[in-house]
TIFIKOL-646730 format. One record per residue: residue number from 1; residue in three letters; x, y negated, z of N, C-alpha, C in turn. Coordinates in steps of 0.2 Angstrom, whole numbers, plus 5000, padded with zeros to 4 digits. Layout:
BEGIN
<NUM; ALA; <X; Y; Z>; <X; Y; Z>; <X; Y; Z>>
...
This chain:
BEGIN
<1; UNK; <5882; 4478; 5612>; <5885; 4480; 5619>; <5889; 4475; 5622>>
<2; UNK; <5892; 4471; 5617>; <5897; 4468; 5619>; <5894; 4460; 5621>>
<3; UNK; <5890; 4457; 5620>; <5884; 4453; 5621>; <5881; 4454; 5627>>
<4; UNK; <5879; 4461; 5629>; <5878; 4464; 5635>; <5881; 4461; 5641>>
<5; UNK; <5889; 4465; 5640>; <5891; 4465; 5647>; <5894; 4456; 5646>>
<6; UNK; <5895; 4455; 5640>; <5897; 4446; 5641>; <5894; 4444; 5645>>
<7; UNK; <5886; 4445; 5644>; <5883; 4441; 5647>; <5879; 4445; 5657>>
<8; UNK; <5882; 4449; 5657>; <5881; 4452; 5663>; <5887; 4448; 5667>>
<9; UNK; <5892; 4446; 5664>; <5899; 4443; 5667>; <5898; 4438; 5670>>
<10; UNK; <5897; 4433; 5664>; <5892; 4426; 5665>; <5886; 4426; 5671>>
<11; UNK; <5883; 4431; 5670>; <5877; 4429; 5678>; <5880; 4433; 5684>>
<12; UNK; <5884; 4435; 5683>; <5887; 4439; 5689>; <5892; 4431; 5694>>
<13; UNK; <5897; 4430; 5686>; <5900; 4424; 5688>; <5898; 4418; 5692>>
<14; UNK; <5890; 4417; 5690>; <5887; 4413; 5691>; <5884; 4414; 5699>>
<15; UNK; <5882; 4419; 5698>; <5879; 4420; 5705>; <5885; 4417; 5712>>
<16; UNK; <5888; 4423; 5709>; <5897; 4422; 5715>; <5896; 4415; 5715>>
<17; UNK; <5897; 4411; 5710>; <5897; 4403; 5712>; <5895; 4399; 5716>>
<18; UNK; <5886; 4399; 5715>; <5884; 4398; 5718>; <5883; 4401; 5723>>
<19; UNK; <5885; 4405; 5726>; <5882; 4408; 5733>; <5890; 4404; 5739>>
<20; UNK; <5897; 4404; 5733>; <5902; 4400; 5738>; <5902; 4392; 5738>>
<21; UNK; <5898; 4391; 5736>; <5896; 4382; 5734>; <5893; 4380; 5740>>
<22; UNK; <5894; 4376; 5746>; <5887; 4374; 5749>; <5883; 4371; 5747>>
<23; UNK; <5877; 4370; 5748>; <5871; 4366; 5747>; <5872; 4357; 5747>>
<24; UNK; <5873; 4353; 5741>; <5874; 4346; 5743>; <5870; 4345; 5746>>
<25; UNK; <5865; 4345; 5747>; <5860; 4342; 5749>; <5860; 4344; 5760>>
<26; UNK; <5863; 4350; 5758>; <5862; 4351; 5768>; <5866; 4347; 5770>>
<27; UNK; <5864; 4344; 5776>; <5868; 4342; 5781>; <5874; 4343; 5785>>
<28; UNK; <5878; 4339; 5783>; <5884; 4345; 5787>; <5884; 4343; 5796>>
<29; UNK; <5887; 4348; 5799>; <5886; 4349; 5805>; <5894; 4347; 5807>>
<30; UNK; <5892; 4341; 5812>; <5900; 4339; 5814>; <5897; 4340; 5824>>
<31; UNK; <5903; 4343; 5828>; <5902; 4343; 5834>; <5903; 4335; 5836>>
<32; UNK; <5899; 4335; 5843>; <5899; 4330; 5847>; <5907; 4328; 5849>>
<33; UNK; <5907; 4319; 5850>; <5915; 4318; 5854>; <5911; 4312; 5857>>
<34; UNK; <5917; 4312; 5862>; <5913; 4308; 5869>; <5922; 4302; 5869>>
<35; UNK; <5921; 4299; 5867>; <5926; 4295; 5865>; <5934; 4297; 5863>>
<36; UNK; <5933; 4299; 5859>; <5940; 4303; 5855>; <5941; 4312; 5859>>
<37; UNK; <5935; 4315; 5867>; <5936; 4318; 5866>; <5932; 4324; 5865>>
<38; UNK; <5933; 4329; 5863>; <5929; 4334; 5859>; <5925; 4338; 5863>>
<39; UNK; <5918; 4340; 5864>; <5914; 4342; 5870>; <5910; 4345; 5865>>
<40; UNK; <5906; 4351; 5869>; <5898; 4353; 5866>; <5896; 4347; 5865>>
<41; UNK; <5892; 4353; 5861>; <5885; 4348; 5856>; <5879; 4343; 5863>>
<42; UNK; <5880; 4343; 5867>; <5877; 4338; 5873>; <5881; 4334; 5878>>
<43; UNK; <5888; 4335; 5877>; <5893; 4333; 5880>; <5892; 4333; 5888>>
<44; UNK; <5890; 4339; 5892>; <5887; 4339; 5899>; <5890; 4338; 5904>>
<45; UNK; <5897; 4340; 5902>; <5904; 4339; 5907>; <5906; 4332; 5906>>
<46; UNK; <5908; 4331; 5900>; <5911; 4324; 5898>; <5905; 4320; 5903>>
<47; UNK; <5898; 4319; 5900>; <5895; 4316; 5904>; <5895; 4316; 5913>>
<48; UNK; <5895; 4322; 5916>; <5896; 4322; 5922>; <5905; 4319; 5924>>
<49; UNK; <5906; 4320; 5920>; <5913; 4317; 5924>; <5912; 4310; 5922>>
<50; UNK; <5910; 4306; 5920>; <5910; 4299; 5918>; <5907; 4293; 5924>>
<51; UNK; <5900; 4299; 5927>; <5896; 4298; 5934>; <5899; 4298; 5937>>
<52; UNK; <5903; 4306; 5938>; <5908; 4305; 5944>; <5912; 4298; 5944>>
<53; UNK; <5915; 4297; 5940>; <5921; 4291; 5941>; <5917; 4285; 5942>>
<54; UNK; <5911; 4284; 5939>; <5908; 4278; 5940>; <5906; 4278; 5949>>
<55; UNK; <5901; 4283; 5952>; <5902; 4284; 5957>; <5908; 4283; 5961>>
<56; UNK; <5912; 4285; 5960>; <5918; 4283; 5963>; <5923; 4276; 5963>>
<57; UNK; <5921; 4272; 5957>; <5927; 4267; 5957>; <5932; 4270; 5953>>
<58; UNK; <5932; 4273; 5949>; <5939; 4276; 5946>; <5940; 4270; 5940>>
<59; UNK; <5945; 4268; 5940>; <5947; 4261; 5936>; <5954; 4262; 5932>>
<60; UNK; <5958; 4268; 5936>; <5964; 4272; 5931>; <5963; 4277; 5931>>
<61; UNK; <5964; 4280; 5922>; <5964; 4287; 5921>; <5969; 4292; 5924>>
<62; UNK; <5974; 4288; 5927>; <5978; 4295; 5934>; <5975; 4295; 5938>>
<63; UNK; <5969; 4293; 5939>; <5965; 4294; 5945>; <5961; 4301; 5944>>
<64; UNK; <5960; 4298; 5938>; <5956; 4307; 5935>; <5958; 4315; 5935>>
<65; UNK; <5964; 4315; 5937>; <5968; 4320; 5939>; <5965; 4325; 5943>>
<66; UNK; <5963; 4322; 5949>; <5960; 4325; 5956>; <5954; 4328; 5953>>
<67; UNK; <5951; 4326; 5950>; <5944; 4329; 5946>; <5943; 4335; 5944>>
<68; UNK; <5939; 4337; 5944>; <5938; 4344; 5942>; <5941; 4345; 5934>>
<69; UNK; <5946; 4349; 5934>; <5947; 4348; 5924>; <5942; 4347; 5920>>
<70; UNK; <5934; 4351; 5923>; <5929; 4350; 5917>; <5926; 4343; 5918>>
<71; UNK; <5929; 4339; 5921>; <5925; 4334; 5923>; <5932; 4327; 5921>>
<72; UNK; <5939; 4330; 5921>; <5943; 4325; 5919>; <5943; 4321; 5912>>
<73; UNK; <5940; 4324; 5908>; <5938; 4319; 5901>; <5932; 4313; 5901>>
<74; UNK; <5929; 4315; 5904>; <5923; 4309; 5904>; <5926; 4304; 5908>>
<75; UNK; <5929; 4306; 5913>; <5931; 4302; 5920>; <5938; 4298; 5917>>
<76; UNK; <5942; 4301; 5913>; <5948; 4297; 5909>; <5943; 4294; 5904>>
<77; UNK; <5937; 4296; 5900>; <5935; 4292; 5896>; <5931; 4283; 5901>>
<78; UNK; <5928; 4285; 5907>; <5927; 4280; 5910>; <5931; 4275; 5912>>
<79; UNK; <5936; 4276; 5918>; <5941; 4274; 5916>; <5946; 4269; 5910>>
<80; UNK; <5945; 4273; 5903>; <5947; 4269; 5900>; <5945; 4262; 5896>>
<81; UNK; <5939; 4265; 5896>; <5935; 4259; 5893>; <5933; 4255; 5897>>
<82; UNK; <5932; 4254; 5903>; <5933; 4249; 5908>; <5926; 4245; 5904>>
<83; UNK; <5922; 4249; 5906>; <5914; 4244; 5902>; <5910; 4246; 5907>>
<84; UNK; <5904; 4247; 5908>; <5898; 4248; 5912>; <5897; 4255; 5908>>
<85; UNK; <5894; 4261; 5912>; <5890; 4263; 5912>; <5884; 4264; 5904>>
<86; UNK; <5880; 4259; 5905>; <5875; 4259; 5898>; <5879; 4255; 5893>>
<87; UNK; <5883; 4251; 5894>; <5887; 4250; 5886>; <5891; 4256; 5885>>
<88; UNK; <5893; 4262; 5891>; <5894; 4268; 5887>; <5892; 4272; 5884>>
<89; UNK; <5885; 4272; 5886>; <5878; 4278; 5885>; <5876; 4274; 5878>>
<90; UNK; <5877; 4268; 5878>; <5875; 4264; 5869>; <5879; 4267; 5865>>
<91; UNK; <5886; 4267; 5866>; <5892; 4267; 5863>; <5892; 4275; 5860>>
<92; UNK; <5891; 4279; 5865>; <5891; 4286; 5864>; <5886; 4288; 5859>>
<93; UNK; <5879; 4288; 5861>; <5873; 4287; 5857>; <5875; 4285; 5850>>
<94; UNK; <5877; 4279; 5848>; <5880; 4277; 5842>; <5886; 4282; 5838>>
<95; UNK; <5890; 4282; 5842>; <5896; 4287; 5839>; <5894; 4293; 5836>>
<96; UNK; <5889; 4298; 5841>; <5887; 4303; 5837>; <5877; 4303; 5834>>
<97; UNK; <5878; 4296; 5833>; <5870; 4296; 5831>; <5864; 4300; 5833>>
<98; UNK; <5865; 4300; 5840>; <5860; 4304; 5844>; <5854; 4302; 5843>>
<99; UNK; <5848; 4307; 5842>; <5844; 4307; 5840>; <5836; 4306; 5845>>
<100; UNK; <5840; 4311; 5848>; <5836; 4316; 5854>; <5836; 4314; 5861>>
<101; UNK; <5832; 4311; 5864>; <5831; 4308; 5870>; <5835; 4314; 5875>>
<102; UNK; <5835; 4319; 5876>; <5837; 4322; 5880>; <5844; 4324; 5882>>
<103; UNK; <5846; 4322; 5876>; <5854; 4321; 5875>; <5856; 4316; 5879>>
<104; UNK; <5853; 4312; 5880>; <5855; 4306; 5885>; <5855; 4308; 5892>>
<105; UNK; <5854; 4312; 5893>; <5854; 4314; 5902>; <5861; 4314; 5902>>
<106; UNK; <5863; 4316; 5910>; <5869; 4318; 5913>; <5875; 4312; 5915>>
<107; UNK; <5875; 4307; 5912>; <5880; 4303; 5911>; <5875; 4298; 5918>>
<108; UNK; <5872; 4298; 5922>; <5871; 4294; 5927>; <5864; 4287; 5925>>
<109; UNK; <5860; 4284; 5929>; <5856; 4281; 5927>; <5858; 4277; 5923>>
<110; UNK; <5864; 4272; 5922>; <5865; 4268; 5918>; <5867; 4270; 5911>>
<111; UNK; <5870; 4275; 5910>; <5873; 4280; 5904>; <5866; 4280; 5900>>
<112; UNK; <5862; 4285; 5904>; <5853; 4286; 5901>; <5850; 4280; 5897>>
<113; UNK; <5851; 4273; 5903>; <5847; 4269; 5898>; <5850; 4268; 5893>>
<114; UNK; <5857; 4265; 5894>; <5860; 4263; 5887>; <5859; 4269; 5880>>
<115; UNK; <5860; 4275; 5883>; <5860; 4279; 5876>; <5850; 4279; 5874>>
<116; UNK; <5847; 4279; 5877>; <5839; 4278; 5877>; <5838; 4272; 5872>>
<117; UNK; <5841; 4266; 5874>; <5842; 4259; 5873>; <5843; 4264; 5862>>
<118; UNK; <5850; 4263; 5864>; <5850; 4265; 5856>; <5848; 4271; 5853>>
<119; UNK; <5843; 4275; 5854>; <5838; 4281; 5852>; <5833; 4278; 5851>>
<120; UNK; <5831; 4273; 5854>; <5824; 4267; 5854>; <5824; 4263; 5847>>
<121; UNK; <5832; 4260; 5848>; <5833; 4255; 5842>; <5835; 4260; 5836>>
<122; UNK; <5837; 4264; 5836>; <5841; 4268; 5829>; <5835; 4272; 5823>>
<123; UNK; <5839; 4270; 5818>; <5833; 4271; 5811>; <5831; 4277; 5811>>
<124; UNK; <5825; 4280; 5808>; <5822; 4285; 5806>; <5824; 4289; 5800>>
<125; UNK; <5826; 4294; 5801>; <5829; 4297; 5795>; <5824; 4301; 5791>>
């Protein structure tokens, strides 16, 4: 009897373990960031406001102010890095290892290529 429930203890215990354990092997799910700022999984705002600012010449992040607040992170993200366009769409792409061509939209025709550009060149998992 006592054999019994020992070992009912034991596969109970075990059970419970494995079930609060995750899986090493799954991947873990980290959300998209659009340079330091935190956005959905496509970053659609972030990328819209980055076009806006490009469009417009915005060249200081207090410019970004006037901006629609869903659109002020991309447009202080433009602004800050003082790059083009497709070296942002690269840089983004890389940062959150984008996979997916479709992801690259939003950010304006140069945004697209650069992030394209490195979905082209980036390894096969």
């Amino acid at each position: 009897m006592r054999r019994h429930l020992f070992a009912s203890l034991i596969a109970a215990t075990a059970a419970a373990a494995a079930s609060a354990c995750p899986d090493r092997d799954r991947e873990i799910y980290l959300a998209h960031t659009f340079f330091g700022y935190d956005c959905d999984s496509g970053c659609a705002s972030q990328k819209a406001g980055l076009a806006w600012a490009e469009r417009r010449g915005i060249t200081s992040p207090e410019a970004c102010a006037a901006a629609d607040p869903a659109l002020e992170a991309g447009c202080r993200a433009f602004a800050s890095l003082g790059a083009a366009s497709f070296d942002a769409g690269y840089a983004w792409a890389l940062e959150n290892e984008i996979a997916d061509l479709r992801l690259c939209n939003g950010g304006g025709d140069g945004f697209r290529r650069g992030c394209r550009l490195y979905v082209g060149e980036a390894p096969v998992r």
